[in-house]
C-alpha positions in Angstrom: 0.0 0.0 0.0 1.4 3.3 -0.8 1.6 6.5 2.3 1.1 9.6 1.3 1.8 12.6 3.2 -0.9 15.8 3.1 -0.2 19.4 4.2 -3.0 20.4 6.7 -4.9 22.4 3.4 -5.1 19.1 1.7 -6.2 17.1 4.9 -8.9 19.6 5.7 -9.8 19.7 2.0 -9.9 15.7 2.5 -12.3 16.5 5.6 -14.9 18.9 4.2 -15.7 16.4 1.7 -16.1 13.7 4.1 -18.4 15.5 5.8 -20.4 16.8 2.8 -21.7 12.9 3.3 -20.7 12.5 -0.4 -17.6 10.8 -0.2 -17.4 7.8 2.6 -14.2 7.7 2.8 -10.2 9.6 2.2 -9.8 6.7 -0.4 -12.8 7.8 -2.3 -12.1 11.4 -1.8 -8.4 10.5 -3.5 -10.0 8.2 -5.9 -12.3 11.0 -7.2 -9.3 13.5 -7.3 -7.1 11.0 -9.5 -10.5 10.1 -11.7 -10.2 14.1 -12.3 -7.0 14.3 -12.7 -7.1 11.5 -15.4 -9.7 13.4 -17.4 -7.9 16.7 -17.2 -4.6 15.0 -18.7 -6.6 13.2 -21.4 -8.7 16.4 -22.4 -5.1 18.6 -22.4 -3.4 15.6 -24.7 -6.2 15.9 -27.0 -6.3 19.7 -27.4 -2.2 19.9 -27.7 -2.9 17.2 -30.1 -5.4 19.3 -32.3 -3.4 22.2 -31.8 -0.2 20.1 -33.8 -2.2 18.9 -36.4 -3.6 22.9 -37.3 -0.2 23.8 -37.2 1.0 20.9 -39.8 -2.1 21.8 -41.3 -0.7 25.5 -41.9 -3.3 26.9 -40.0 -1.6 29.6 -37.9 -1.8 33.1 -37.5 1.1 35.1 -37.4 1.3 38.6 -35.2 3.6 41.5 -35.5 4.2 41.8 -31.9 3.0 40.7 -28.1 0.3 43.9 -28.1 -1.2 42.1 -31.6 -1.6 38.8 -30.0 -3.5 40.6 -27.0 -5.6 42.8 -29.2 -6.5 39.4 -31.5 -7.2 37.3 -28.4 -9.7 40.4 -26.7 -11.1 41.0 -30.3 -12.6 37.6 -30.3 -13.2 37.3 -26.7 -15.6 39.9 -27.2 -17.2 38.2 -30.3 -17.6 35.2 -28.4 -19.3 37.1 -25.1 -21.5 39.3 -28.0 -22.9 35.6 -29.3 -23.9 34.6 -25.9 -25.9 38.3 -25.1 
């Protein structure tokens, strides 16, 4: 079996869940976390995965300086925010 060592943060974190009632034990708090953690990875592989194949694709945008990758990424920020008004 492997020991793990928690800062008190983590232990208490550990706690308020097992008293929510919806966990019934640490293990199953740990188990969710690592479930979660799994997911994460697997969604982050698959987006740096897409990400490679636009840029084989060509599909890239090239910017003059730091201030025109800001200005893109507000620009369509906004767009996105205007869609969902």
């Amino acid at each position: 079996m492997t020991e793990i060592h928690l800062t008190e943060e983590e232990q208490a974190f550990i706690d308020s869940k097992l008293q929510s009632g919806v966990y019934k034990s640490a293990e199953d708090v740990v188990r969710a976390a690592l479930h979660s953690l799994e997911y994460s990875d697997e969604l982050t592989r698959q987006m740096i995965d897409a990400a490679d194949a636009q840029v084989a694709a060509g599909e890239t945008i090239r910017f003059e300086s730091a201030e025109a990758v800001a200005d893109s990424i507000i620009e369509r920020g906004m767009r996105r925010l205007n869609r969902k008004s």
